[in-house]
N, C-alpha and C positions, 0 to 999 in steps of 0.2 A: 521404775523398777517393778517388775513382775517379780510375786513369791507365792508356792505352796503354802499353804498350812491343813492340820485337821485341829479344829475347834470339838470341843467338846461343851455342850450346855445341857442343862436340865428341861425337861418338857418344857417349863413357862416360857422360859426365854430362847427355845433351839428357832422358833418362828419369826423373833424380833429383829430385825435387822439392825435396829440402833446396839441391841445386846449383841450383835454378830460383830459389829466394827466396833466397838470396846473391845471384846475380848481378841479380835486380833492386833487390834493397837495395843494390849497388855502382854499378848507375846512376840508382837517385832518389837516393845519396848519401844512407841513411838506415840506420839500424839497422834488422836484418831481422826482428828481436820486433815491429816496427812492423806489419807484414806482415798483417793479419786474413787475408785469401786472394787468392788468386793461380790465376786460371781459364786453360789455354789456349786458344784460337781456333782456331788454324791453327799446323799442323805445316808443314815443307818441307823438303827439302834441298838446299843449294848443295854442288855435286860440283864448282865451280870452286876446282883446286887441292888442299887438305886437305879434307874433305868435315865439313861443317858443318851442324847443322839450325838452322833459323831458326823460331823462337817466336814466335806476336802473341798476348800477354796482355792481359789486365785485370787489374790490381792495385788492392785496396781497402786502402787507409794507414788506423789508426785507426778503424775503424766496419767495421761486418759487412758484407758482399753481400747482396743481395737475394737472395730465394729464383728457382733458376732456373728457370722454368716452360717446360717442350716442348709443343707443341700437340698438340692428336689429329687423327686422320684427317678431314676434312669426307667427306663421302659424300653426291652428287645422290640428290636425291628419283628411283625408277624406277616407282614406280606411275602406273600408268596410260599408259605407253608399249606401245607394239606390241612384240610378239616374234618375236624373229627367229629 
C-alpha cells in the first residue's frame, strides 16, 4: 500500500531517517517494521515561529517500491540545419 504524507520535524531530526519512519508510523498509526520505504519529495521550511521543515513523502506499507526510474536528456535531431 502506497500513501502520501507531509511529516513535519524539527531541524535535529528533519535529516534522520529513523526519525522520518517513526513519525510516519505515528501518523498511519502503524508499527514502523511495517515501513518497506519511505521516499522524500519535497523538502521546505516553515520559519513561522520555531522553524520546522515540512516533508511530502511516499510511504510503501508491506510491499516494496517500485524501482525509481530518472529520465535521460532528449536531444533534437541538428542535422541538416544551417550554421550559424
Amino acid at each position: 500500500m502506497t500513501t502520501s504524507l507531509e511529516l513535519v520535524l524539527d531541524l535535529n531530526t528533519a535529516y534522520d531517517t529513523q526519525a522520518q519512519r517513526r513519525e510516519a508510523a505515528r501518523l498511519l498509526q502503524c508499527d514502523a517494521a511495517r515501513i518497506r520505504e519511505l521516499r522524500v519529495r519535497k523538502r521546505s521550511l516553515d520559519a513561522r515561529g520555531q522553524i520546522r521543515v515540512r516533508l511530502q513523502c511516499d510511504v510503501w506499507l508491506d510491499e516494496d517500491a517500485p524501482m525509481e526510474t530518472v529520465p535521460g536528456p532528449t536531444y533534437p535531431s541538428v542535422s541538416g540545419t544551417r550554421r550559424t
